[in-house]
Legacy VTK file of the C-alpha trace (Angstrom):
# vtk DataFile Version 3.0
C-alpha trace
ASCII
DATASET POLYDATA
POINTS 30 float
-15.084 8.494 7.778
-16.061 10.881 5.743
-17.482 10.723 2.052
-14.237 13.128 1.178
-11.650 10.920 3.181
-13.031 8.376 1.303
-12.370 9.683 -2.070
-8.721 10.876 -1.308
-7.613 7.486 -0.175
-8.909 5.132 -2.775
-7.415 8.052 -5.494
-4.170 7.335 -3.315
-4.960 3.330 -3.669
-5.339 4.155 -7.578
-2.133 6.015 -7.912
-0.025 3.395 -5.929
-1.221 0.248 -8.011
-0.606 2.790 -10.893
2.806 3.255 -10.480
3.082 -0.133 -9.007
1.977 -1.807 -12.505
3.698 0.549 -14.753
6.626 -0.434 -12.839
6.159 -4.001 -13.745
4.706 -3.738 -17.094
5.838 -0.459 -18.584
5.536 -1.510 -22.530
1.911 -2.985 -22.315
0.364 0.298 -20.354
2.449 2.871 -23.712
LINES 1 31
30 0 1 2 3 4 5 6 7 8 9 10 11 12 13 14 15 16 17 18 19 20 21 22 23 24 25 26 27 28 29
């Protein structure tokens, strides 16, 4: 696995526990 591969999916892991936790607590992340 590549250093690139590597990069893209924990940026994908960041943008799913992103949404996931703005989902749950919208008003604290404002």
């Amino acid at each position: 696995m590549s250093y690139r591969d590597k990069q893209r999916e924990l940026e994908r892991v960041t943008e799913t526990t992103t949404t996931i936790t703005k989902s749950l607590v919208p008003s604290k992340l404002e």
